[in-house]
C-alpha positions in Angstrom: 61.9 -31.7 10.1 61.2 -29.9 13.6 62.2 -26.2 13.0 62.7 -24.8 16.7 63.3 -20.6 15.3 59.4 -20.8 15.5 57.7 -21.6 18.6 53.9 -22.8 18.5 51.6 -19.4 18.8 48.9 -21.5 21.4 50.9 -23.7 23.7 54.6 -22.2 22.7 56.5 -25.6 21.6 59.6 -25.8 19.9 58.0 -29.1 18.4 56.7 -27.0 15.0 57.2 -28.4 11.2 57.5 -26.7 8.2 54.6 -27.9 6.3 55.1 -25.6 3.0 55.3 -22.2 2.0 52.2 -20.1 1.4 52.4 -17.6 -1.1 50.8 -13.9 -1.4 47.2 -13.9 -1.3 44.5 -10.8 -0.9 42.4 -10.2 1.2 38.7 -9.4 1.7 39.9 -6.2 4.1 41.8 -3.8 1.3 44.1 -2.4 4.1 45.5 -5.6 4.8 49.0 -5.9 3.1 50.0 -9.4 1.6 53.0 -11.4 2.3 54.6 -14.3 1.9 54.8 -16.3 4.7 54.6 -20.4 5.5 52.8 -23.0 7.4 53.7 -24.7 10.3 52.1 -27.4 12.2 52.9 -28.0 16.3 54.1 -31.7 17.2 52.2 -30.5 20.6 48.8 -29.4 20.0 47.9 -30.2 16.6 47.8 -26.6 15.4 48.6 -25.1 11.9 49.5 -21.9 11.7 51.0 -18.7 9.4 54.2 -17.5 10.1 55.1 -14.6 9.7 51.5 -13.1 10.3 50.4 -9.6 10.9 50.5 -8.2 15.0 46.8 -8.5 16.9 47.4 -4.8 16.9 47.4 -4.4 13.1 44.4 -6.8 12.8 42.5 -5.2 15.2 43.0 -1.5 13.8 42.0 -3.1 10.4 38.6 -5.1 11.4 37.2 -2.0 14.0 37.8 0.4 10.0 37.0 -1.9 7.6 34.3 -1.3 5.4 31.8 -4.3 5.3 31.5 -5.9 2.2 30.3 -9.5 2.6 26.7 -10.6 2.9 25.4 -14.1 4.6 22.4 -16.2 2.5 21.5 -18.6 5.0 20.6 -20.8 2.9 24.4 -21.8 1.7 25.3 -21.9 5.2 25.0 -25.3 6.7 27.4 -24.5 9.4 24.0 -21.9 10.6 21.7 -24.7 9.9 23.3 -27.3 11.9 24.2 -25.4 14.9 20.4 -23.6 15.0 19.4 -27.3 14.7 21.3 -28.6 18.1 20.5 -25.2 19.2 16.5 -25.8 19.1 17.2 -29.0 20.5 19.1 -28.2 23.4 18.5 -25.1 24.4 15.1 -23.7 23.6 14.5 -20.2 24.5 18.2 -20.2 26.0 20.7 -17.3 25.5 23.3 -17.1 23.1 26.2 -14.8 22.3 27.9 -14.8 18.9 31.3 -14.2 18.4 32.2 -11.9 15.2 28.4 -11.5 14.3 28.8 -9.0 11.7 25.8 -7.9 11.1 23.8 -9.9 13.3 22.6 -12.3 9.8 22.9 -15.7 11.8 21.0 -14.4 15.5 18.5 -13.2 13.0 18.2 -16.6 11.6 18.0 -18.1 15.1 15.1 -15.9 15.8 13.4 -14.0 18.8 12.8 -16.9 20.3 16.5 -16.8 22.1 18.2 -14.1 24.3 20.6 -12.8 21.5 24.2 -11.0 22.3 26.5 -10.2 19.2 30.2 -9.5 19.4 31.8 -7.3 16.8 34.9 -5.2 16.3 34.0 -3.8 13.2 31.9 -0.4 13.7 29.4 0.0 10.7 28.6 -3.7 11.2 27.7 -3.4 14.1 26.1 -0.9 13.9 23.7 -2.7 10.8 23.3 -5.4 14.0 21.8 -2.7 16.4 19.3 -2.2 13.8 18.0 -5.5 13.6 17.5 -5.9 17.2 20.9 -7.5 18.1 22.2 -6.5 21.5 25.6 -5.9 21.2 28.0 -6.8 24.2 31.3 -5.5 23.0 33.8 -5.5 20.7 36.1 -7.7 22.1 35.0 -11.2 24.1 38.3 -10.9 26.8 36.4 -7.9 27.9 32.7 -9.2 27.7 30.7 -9.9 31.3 27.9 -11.9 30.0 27.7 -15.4 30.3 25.2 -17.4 28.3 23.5 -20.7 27.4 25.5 -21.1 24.1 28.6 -19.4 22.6 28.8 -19.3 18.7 32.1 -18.2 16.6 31.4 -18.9 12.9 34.9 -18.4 10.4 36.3 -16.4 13.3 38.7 -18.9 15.3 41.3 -19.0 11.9 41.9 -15.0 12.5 42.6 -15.1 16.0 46.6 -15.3 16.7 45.9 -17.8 19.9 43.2 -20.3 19.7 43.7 -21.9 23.0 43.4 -18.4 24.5 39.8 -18.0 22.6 38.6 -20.9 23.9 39.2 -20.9 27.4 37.8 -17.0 26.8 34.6 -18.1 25.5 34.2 -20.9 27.6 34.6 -18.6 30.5 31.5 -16.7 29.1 29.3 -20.0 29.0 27.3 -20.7 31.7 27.5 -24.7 33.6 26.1 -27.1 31.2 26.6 -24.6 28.6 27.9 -25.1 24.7 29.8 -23.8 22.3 29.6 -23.9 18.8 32.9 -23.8 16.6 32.6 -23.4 12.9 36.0 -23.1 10.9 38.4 -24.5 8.0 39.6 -28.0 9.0 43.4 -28.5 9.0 42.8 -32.5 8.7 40.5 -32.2 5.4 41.8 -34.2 2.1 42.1 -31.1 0.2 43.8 -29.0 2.7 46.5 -31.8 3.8 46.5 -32.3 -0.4 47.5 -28.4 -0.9 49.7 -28.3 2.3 51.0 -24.3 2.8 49.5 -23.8 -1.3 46.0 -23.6 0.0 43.3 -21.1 -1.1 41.9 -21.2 3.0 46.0 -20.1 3.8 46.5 -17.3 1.8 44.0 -15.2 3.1 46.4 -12.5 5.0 44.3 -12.4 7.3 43.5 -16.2 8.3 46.6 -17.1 11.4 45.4 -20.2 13.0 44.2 -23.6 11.4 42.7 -26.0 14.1 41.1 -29.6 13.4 39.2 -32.3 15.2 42.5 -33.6 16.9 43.3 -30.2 18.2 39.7 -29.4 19.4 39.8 -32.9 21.8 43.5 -31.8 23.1 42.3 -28.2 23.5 39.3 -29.2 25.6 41.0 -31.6 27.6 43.7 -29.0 29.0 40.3 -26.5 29.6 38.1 -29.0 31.5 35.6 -29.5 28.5 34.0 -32.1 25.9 33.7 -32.4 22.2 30.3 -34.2 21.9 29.7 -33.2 18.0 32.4 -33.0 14.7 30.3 -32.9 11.2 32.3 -31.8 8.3 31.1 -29.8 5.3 31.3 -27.6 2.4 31.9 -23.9 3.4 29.7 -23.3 -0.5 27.0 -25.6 1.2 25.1 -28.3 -1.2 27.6 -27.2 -4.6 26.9 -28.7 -7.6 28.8 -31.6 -9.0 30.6 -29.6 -12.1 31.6 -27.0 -9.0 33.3 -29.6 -7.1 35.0 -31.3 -10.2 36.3 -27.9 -11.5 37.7 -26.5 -8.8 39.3 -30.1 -7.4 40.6 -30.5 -11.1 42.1 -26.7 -11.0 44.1 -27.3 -7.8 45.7 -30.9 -8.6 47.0 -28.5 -11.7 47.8 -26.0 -8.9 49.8 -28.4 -6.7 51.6 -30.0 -9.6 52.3 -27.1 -11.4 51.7 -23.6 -10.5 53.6 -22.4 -13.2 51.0 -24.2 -15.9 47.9 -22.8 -14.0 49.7 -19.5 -14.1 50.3 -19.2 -17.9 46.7 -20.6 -18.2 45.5 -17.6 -16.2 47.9 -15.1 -18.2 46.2 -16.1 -21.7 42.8 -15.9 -20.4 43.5 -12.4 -19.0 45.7 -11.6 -22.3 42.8 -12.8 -24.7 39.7 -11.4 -21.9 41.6 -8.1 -20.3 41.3 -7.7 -16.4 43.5 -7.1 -13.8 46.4 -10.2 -13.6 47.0 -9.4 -9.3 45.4 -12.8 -9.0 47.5 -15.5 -11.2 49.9 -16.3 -9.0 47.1 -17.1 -6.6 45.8 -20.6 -5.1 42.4 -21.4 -6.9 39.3 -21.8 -4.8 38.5 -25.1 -3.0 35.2 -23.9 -1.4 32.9 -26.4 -2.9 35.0 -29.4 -0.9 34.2 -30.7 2.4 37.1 -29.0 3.8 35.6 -27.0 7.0 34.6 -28.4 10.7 31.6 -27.7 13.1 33.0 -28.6 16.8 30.5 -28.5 19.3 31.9 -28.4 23.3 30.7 -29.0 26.0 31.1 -27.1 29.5 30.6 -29.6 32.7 28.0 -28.6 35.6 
């Protein structure tokens, strides 16, 4: 059923469904608070998204002071290992510019052999970038001059309130004939159509906008570019078979009956002692093929 109280975030239809509610989740950035919210997905555009969700002004506050915690083995990542592939195939020795770099851990895997530019709100990481050689060309890509070869966003697109607006923003940073590389949760996966608004990728507080391959092809029709690449994988890389069976077994229990996987949880905290924040939570579905690698393409 079309609810028209909440207009599509991107392109601002009234055409948005309830798809199911999302419950309280936590969140990699501490300061973030957790809500209950739901999902919705636009008749229009194909986009998913939270609603409620926290302002751009909140996030932004949150990201720039947030203390970094995570750290990138590039040898799990096959989102890096793809997009350095096309990237060494297309365009060697070109320049690229990476969206939410972090610490600069994937334009160090690329290598010297590129013109590296890093984008970063956060503070101490980028500042762990600058030592590593990356040149850092703001904090914020609306207010970024340089254009480039190649534009890179890895797991950045889902906390951005408007992905349309991000899109047309990088591709206005790409130079003719120029790419870029889109890594992200995809809203058409098996697993996240399976969990609807109850899954693990949603209740991140801090994840807003869930894309796909249908809403990449509408998106760069209305901006004057072409999808020429869509490869799905696993966001844990290559897991192992008992990985993927365990955690597809835990959410089936999940989606039929939270209640069940939350007394499970109680007794193995009652019996093991910890903290019991998390067993109301959606259990992890990292190890399925349920994230996206879109690769566009900027005319001459």
């Amino acid at each position: 059923m079309i609810d028209r109280s909440v207009p599509c975030p991107s392109c601002r239809s009234g055409a948005c469904r309830f798809v199911g509610k999302i419950p309280a989740g936590s969140s990699a950035l501490n300061e973030l608070p957790s809500q209950p919210a739901a999902l919705y997905s636009c008749d229009s555009c194909s986009l998913q998204f939270k609603h409620p969700r926290p302002s751009a002004e909140e996030l932004s506050r949150i990201y720039a002071a947030a203390q970094p915690a995570w750290a990138y083995d590039p040898q799990t990542r096959l989102d890096w290992e793809r997009a350095l592939a096309f990237m060494e195939e297309r365009l060697p020795g070109g320049s690229v510019l990476d969206v939410g770099c972090y610490d600069g851990a994937f334009l160090c895997y690329a290598g010297s052999g590129f013109k590296r530019y890093g984008i970063e709100p956060n503070t101490a990481a980028a500042a762990r970038a600058r030592e590593q050689g990356i040149e850092l060309a703001g904090s914020d890509l609306s207010a970024v001059s340089v254009c480039v070869d190649c534009v890179t966003a890895f797991d950045v697109i889902e906390h951005v309130p408007d992905p349309l607006a991000f899109l047309e923003s990088a591709a206005a940073r790409m130079k003719p004939g120029g790419f870029l590389i889109i890594a992200t949760g995809n809203a058409e996966a098996p697993s996240f159509r399976f969990m609807r608004g109850g899954y693990w990728y949603c209740q991140l507080p801090e994840h807003l906008s869930f894309i796909s391959p249908a809403w990449a092809q509408r998106a760069a029709e209305k901006l004057g570019l072409k999808v020429i690449r869509t490869e799905a994988y696993s966001h844990l890389g290559r897991p192992k078979f008992h990985t993927r069976m365990f955690e597809a077994l835990a959410n089936v229990a999940y989606r039929l009956s939270p209640s069940l996987l939350r007394l499970c949880r109680l007794l193995l905290k009652a019996f093991r002692g910890g903290d019991y924040q998390t067993v109301d939570h959606a259990p992890s579905w990292a190890s399925s093929r349920d994230h996206v690698l879109i690769i566009f393409e900027k005319p001459r």
